[in-house]
C-alpha positions in Angstrom: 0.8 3.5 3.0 1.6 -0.2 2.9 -1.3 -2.3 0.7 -3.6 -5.1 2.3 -1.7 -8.8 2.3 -4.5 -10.5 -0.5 -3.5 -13.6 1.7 -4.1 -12.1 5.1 -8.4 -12.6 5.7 -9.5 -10.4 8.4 -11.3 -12.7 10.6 -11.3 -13.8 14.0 -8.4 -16.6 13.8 -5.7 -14.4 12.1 -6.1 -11.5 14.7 -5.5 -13.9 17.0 -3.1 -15.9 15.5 -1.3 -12.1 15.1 -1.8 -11.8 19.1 0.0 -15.0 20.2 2.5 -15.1 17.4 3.8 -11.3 18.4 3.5 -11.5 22.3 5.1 -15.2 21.9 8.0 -13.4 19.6 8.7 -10.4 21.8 7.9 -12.8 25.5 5.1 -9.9 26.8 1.9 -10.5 28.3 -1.6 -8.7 28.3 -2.5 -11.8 26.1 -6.1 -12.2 27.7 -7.1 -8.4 27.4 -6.2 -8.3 23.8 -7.8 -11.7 23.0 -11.2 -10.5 24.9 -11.8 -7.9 22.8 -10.4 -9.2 19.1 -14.1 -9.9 18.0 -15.2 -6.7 19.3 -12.8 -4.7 17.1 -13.7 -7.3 13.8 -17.3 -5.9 14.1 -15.8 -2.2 14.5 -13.0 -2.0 11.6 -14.8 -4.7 9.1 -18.2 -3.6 9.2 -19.0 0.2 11.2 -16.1 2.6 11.6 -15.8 4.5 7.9 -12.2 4.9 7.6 -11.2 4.3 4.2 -8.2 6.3 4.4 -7.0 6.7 8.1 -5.3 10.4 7.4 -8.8 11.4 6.2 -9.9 14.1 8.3 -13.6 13.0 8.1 -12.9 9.6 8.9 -14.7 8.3 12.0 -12.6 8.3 15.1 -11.5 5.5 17.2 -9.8 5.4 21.2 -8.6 2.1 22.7 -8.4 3.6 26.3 -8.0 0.1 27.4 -4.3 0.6 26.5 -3.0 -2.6 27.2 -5.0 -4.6 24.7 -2.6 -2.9 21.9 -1.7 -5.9 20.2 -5.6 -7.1 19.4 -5.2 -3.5 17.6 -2.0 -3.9 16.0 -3.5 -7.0 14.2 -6.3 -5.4 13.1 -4.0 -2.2 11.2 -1.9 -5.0 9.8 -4.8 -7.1 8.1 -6.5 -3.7 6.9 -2.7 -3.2 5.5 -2.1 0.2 7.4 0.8 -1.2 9.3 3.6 -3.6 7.0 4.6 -7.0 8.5 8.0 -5.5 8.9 6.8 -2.7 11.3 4.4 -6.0 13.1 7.4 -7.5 13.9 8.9 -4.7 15.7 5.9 -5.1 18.5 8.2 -4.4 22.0 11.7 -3.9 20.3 13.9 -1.6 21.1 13.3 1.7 19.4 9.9 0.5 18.4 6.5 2.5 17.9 4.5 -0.3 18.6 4.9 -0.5 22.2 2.5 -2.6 25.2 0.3 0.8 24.5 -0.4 2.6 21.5 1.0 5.3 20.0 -0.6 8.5 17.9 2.5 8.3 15.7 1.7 4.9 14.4 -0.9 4.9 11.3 -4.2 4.3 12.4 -4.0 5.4 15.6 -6.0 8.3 16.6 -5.0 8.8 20.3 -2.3 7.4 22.7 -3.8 5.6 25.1 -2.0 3.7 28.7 -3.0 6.1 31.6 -6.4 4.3 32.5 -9.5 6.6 32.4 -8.4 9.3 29.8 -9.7 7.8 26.2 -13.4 8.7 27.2 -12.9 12.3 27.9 -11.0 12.5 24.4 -13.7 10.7 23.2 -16.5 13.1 23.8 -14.4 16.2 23.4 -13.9 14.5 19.7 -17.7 14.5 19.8 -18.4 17.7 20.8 -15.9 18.8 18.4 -17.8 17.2 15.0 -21.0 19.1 16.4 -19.3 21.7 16.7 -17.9 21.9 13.1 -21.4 20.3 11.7 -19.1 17.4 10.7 -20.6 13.9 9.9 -17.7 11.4 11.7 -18.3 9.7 15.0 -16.6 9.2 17.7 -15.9 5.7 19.2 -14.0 4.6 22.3 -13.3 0.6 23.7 -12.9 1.0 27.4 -13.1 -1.7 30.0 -15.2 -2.6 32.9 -11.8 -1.9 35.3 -11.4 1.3 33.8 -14.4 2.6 35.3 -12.8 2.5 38.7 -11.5 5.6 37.4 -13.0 9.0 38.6 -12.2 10.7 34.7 -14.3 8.0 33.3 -17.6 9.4 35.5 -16.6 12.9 34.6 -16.8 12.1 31.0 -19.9 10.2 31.4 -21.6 13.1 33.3 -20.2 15.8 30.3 -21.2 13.3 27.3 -25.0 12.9 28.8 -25.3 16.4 29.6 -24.5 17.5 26.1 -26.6 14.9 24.6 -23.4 13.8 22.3 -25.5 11.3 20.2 -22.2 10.2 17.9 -20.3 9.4 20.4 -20.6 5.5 20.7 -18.5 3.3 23.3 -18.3 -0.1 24.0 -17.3 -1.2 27.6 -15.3 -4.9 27.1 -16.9 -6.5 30.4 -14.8 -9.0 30.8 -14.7 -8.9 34.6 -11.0 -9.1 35.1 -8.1 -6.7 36.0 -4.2 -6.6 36.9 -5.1 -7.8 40.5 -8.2 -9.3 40.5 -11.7 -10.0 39.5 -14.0 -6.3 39.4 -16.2 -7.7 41.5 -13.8 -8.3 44.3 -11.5 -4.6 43.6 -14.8 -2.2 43.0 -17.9 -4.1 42.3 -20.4 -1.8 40.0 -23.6 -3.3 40.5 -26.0 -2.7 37.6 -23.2 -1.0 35.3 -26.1 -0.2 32.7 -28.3 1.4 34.6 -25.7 3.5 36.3 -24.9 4.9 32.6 -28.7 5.2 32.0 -28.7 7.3 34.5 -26.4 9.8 33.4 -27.9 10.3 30.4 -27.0 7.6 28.2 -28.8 4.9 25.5 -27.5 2.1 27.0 -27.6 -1.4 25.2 -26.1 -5.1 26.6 -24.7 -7.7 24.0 -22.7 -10.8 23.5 -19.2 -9.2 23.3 -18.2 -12.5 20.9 -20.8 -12.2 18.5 -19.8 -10.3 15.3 -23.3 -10.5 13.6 -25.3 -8.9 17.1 -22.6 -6.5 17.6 -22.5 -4.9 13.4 -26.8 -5.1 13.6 -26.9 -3.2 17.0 -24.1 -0.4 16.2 -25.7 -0.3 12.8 -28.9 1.2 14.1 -27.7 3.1 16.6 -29.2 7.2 16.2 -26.0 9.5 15.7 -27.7 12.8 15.0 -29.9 12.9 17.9 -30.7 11.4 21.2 -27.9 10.6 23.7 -24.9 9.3 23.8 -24.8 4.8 23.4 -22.9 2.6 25.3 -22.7 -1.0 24.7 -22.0 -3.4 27.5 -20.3 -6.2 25.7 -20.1 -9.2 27.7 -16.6 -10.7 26.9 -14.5 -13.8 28.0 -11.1 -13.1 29.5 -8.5 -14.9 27.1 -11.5 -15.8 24.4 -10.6 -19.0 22.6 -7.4 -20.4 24.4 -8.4 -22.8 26.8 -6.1 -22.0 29.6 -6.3 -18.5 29.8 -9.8 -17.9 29.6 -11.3 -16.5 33.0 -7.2 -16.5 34.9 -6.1 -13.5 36.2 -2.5 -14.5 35.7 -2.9 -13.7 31.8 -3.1 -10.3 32.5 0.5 -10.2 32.6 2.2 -13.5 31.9 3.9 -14.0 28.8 3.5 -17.8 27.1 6.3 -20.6 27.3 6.7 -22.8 24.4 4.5 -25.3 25.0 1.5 -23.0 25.9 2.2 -21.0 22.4 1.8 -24.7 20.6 -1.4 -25.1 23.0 -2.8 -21.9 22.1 -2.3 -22.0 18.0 -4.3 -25.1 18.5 -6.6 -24.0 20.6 -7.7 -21.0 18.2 -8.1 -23.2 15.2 -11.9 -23.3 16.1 -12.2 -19.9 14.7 -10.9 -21.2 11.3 -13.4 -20.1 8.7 -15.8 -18.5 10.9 -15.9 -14.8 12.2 -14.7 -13.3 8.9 -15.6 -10.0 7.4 
């Protein structure tokens, strides 16, 4: 397993530094989903998910069923040096196991994800699964506000807060974008919380940007008893490049040459800030 770059901070600019310089190298898109959630997944892989080795069978689990925002992931096994720079650079090349969505067979990546609406059922049945074998690892899934236009998402909602699956934790990026649209104009979901509430769940809203809220929050959160938590983290379509933040065409578009030199200067805000 390839060792951490000493050089390579894990902080908010490099993973998305990582994010434009790969979709800029391989021309692909899904910037703005993978940059809306880079913070969330510094809080999750600097400071809460124990995974010190990730073939360690009692490592906690983790499910990006928002496929698409690979990339923001891909950056993230990089800088914790489970993926090399060589096998970065392969992002959307022929032959490549770092595709648009991830894949099982890359290191560090516990499920493949792509087909909207199926990472929360694997989520809780990974659960269900520690209960049953009196293990101590939790289970955590990213999925997105869009995503739960999905039927399977409700279905696993219903099972999770039926079985009272207290380590299962998931954090819904609410960004309120998708491929075609804003949420509120596709399926609006009025009170999303309260919905989950109702199904049985400990349901907590937070600022999907800030790391130190997010690490105190999942910190606390009760694994071995209660319900299941969801956290409804508020996010920014595109976070921290100035023209992509809140457009629906960055969903898909890939960057020309001057909007990559717009964007690296753009993200320089983050510079020293957001590390763990």
């Amino acid at each position: 397993m390839p060792n951490r770059s000493s050089h390579k901070i894990f902080s908010s600019y490099n993973i998305r530094k990582i994010i434009l310089e790969q979709s800029k190298r391989a021309n692909v898109g899904h910037i703005g989903s993978a940059l809306s959630i880079a913070d969330i997944l510094l809080a999750l892989y600097g400071r809460i998910l124990r995974i010190k080795n990730p073939q360690d069978h009692f490592r906690d689990r983790f499910i990006l069923s928002k496929g698409h925002a690979a990339l923001s992931l891909y950056a993230v096994l990089f800088l914790k040096g489970w993926i090399s720079q060589k096998q970065l650079n392969t992002f959307c090349a022929d032959g490549t196991l770092l595709g648009v969505h991830p894949d099982h067979a890359v290191c560090g990546i516990d499920f493949s994800t792509g087909s909207l609406g199926q990472g929360l059922s694997v989520a809780a049945g990974v659960a269900l699964g520690a209960r049953l074998k009196k293990a101590s690892y939790r289970s955590f899934a990213l999925i997105s506000d869009a995503e739960c236009n999905e039927g399977s998402v409700w279905e696993a909602a219903m099972f999770a807060g039926h079985h009272r699956l207290s380590n299962l934790i998931v954090v819904l990026d609410q960004n309120g974008q998708q491929a075609f649209g804003y949420t509120r104009d596709v399926i609006r979901l009025k009170s999303i919380g309260q919905t989950w509430a109702s199904l049985g769940w400990d349901v907590h809203e937070i600022d999907g940007h800030n790391i130190a809220a997010m690490v105190k929050l999942m910190g606390r959160l009760k694994i071995n008893e209660g319900r299941p938590h969801l956290i409804v983290a508020k996010t920014t379509f595109g976070k921290g490049v100035s023209y992509m933040e809140n457009k629906i065409k960055w969903h898909y578009w890939p960057m020309s040459d001057e909007e990559y030199e717009i964007a690296l200067k753009d993200i320089e805000k983050f510079k020293g800030a957001h590390a763990v």
